[in-house]
N, C-alpha and C positions, 0 to 999 in steps of 0.2 A: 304780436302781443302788444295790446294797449293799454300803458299803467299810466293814467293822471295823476297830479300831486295836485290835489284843489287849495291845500293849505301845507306847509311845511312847516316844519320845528328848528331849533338853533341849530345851527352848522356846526360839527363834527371840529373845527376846529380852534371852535369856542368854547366846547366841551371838556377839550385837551386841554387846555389853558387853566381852567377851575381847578382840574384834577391837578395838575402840576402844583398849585400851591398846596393846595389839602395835602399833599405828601410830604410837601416839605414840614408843614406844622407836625405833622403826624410823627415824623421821623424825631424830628427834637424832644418832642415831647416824651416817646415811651425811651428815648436816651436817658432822660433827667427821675424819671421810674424807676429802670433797669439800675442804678446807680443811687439814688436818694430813698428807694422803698418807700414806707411810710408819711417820713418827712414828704416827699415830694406828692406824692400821690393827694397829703391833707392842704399841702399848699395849691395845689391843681384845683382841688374839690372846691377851696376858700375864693379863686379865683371867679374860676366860671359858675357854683353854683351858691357862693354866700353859704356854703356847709361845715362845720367843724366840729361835730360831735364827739363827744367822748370818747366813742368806739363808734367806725362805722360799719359793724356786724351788730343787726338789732337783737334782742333777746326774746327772750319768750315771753316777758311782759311786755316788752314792745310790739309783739305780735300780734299777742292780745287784745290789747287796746287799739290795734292800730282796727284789726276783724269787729271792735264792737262797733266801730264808728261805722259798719258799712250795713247797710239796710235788708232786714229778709227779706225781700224781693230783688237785691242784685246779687244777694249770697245765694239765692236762691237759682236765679239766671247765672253766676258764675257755675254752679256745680252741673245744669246740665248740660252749658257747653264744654265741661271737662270730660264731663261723661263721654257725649258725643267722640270725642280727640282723645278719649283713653280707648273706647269700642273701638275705632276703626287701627289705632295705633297697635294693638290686642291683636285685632285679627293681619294683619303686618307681620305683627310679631311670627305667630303661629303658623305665616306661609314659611321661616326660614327655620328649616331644621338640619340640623348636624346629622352628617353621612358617615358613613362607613360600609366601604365596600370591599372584595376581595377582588383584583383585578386578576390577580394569578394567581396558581395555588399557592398557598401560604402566604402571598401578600396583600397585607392589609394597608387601605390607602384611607383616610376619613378627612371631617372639615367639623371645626367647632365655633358656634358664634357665640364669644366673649365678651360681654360690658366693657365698654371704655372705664377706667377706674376710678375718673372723678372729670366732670363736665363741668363750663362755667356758663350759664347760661343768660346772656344782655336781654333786660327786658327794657326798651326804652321809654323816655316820659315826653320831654321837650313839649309841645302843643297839646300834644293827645298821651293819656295816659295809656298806653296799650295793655289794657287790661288782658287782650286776647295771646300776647305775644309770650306770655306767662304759660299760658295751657300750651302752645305748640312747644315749646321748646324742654320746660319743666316735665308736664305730665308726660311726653314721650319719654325721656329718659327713664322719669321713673317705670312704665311700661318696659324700656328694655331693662331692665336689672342696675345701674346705671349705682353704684355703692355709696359717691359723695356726688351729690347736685349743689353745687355752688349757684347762686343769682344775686345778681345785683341791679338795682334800679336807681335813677335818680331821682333828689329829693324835688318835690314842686314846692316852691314858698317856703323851705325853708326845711322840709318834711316829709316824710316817703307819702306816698299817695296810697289810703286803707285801701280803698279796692286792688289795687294792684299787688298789693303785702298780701291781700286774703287771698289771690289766684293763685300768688307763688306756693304758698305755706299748705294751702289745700292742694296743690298740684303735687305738692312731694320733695322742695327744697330742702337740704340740709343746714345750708347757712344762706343767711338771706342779709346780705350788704347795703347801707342807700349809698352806693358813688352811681357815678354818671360817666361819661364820655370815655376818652381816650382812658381816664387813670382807673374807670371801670376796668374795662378789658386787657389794660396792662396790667393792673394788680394781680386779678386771674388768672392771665399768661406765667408774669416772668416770677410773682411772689413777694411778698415784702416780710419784714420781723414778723406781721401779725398776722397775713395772709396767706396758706399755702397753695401754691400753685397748682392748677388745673393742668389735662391732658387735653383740651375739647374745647375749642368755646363756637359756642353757638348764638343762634338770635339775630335778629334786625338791628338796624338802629341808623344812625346818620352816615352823611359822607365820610365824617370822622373817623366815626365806629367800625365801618365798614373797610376804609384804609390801616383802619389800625391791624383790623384780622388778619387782612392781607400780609402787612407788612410780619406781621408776628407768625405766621405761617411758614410752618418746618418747625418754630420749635415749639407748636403745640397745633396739632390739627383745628381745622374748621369746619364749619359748618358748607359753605358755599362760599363765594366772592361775589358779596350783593350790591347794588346799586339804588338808587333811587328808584320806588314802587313802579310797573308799567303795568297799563290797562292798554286791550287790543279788544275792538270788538268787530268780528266777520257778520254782516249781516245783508241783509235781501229785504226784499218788499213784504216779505210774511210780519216783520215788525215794523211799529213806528216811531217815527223820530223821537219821540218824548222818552220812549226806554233805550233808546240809544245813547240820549245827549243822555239821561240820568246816570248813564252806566258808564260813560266817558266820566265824568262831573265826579263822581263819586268815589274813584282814584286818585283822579287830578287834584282833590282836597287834602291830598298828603302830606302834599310837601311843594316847594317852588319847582322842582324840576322834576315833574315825575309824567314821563311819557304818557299821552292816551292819544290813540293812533284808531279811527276810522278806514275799517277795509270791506268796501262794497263794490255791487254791480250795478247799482241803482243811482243817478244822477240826482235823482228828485229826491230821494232819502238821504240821501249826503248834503243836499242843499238846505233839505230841512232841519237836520239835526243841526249842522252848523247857525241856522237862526235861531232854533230852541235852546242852544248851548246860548248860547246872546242872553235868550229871555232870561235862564235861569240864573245864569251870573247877578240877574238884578236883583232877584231876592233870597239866594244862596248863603244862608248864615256865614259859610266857610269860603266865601267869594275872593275873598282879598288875595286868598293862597291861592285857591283854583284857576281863577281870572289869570294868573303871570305862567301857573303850572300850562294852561290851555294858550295862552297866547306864544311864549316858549317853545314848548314841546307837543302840541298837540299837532295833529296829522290828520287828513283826509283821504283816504286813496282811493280811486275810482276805476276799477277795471273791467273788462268786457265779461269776462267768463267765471267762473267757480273754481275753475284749473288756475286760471291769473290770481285769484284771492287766494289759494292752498298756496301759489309759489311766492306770493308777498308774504305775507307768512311766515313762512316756512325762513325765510332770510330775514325777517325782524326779530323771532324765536321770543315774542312776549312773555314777560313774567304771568300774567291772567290774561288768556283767551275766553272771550265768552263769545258764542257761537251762536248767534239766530237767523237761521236759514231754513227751506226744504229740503236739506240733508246731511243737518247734523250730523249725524252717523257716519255718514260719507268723510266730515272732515275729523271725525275721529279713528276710522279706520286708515284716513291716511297721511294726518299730520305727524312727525314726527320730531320735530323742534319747538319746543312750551314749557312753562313753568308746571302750570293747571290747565285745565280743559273745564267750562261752565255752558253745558251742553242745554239750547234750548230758552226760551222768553221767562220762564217757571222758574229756575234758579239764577245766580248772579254772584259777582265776584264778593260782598259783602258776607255771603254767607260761608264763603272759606273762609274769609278772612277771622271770622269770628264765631260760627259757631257748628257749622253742621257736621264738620268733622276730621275733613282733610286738613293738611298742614298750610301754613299760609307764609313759611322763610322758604321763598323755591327762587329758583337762579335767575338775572336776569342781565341786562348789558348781552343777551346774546347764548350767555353760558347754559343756555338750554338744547343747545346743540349738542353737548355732550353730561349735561348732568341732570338729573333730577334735583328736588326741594328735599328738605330738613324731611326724615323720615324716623321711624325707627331704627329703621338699618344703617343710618348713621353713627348711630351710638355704639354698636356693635361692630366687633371687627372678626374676621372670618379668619382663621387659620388651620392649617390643614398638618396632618401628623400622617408618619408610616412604619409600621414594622412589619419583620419577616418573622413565619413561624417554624418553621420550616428547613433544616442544612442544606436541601436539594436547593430551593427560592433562592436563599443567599448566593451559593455556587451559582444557578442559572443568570442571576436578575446582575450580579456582580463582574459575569464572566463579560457581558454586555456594554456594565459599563467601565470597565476597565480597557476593553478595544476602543468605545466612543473617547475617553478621555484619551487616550494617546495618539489617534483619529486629529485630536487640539493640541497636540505636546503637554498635557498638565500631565508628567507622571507621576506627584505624590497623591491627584486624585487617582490614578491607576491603580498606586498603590495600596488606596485605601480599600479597590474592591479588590486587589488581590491578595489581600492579608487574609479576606474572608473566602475568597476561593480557594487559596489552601488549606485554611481548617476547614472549611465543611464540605467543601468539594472533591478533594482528593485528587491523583495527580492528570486525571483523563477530560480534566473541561479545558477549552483552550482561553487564553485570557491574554492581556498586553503586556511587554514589559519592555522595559528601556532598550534593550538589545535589539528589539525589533525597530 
């Protein structure tokens, strides 16, 4: 096997290092939340974003006002990328249905999927207003049944940002907050006098944001453990370097650290994009970010075969794979580690990200090894119920398990199946008891 590295990204143990402080802020921070509520949370907000509002739950004249400032032509493009991210979220929905089955005679085993009973969902602002982050996280919920949708956004200038207010509001929010950062997501975690607390929180957002979920995970579910954005693109000689460097470039513009990782078979297509990535930094509105994100973190990798790109791959486990080769297909029937999949030169990671319909908060740092992205079925939790109809089921299924539990030594569970095997079994089924 021959894997080149033409270009490489910071070292793993420079990475550690970043992360190590963000914890510690993170940590003090939702302490002084968890303890000061409200107080702390508007002293947080005064800090980092110059915000002190009256209340920071908007009303529905701030609503209002905030939707009229936003133009019919983006009101217009917000609702059919919600459409899109309600349609696909819909049919999601509709693949998971609640069973019930009889396994034996008279026992009935099923499974029901439950709304979570109130979601907090982070729609970030900081450079870019994420207008999109609203429909993946909002609209899905509402899609699964989802009873209280909590969101909050931070204020830009002073101010929630109207487009971002109209995704939420149109998406299906119940209460729509402007905080921002850690005392976002702490507020909706742990709860203050005026905030009550979430079961869920969901959404993107910074190193911060993202540490904070973490660390507040167990006493309210998450979404995923995300990290800063990664772009991966597998490509061959069927494309050219201009929609390679564009589709590198155009993640990279996310944020300072955000992986975009070249994996080819092609020497001359890797040397090219890497010069086209050059040219377009020069006149790249968003260069400033992208340039330290690409000189940072960016990657090159050069391998002999299609086997050698599936197994690099496969062990970076990118948050967006966009795949342009002659056999696409191939690396979708056999990748099994990925955020997304962006099959083909025709589509591209922008368009999850924002409008065609899949979800765009999917795992990365690796966590695609074992998980999928923000779906429907996140908001839903699946549990499963049994009963017997039956005095013969209870005697039979009881007699079983009262030998398996004493099989372990638990005999008050023995007992429990043999309280029922006397009543409804009678004295001819054989069953465990202490004595034995």
């Amino acid at each position: 096997m021959t894997i080149t590295y033409l270009k490489r990204g910071k070292s793993q143990s420079d990475i550690v290092a970043d992360e190590a402080e963000v914890r510690s802020v993170v940590e003090k921070t939702l302490s002084e939340i968890a303890s000061g509520g409200d107080a702390a949370v508007r002293a947080l907000s005064e800090k980092f974003d110059n915000h002190s509002p009256a209340s920071f739950r908007l009303t529905q004249s701030e609503i209002d006002a905030a939707i009229q400032q936003v133009s019919a032509r983006d009101m217009e493009d917000i609702r059919f990328a919600q459409e899109q991210i309600r349609k696909f979220a819909q049919a999601q929905r509709d693949s998971m249905r609640d069973i019930e089955i009889e396994t034996l005679p008279g026992i009935i085993l099923g499974h029901r999927h439950i709304p979570v009973q109130s979601v907090g969902c982070y729609v970030p602002g900081g450079h870019y207003p994420l207008v999109a982050a609203a429909h993946m996280s909002v609209v899905t919920a509402s899609v699964a049944g989802v009873p209280r949708i909590v969101a909050a956004h931070p204020p830009h200038k002073g101010r929630p940002t109207p487009a971002v207010i109209a995704a939420i509001h149109m998406g299906g929010a119940h209460e729509i907050y402007s905080l921002g950062g850690i005392q976002a997501v702490g507020a909706m975690a742990l709860g203050t006098e005026t905030i009550k607390p979430v079961d869920l929180l969901v959404g993107p957002g910074s190193a911060y944001v993202a540490e904070a979920k973490r660390q507040l995970f167990g006493r309210v579910g998450i979404d995923l453990f995300a990290g800063p954005t990664e772009t991966m693109v597998i490509a061959d000689e069927t494309v050219d370097a201009e929609i390679c460097a564009t589709d590198l470039l155009g993640q990279a513009e996310h944020g300072y650290n955000s992986p975009a990782v070249l994996v080819t078979n092609s020497r001359k297509l890797a040397e090219q994009t890497m010069a086209e990535i050059d040219r377009l930094l020069t006149i790249l509105p968003t260069s400033k970010t992208a340039s330290i994100s690409w000189r940072d973190f960016g990657e090159v990798i050069l391998c002999d075969t299609y086997e050698e790109m599936l197994s690099v791959s496969e062990d970076i486990a990118g948050e967006h794979v966009q795949v342009m080769t002659d056999r696409d297909d191939w690396f979708l029937d056999n990748m099994t580690a990925y955020g997304a999949l962006f099959l083909g030169p025709r589509t591209n990671v922008a368009n999850g990200d924002k409008v065609i319909g899949t979800n765009h908060t999917l795992p990365t740092k690796r966590a695609g090894r074992y998980t999928g992205g923000l779906w429907v079925g996140k908001y839903l939790k699946t549990h499963s119920y049994q009963k017997i109809l039956t005095d013969q089921a209870a005697a039979m299924i009881g007699a079983y398990c009262s030998r398996l539990s004493m099989l372990e030594g638990f005999v008050g569970h023995a007992e429990q199946a043999n309280v029922r095997v006397r009543r409804y079994g009678g004295r001819n089924v054989e069953y465990g008891t202490a004595a034995e």
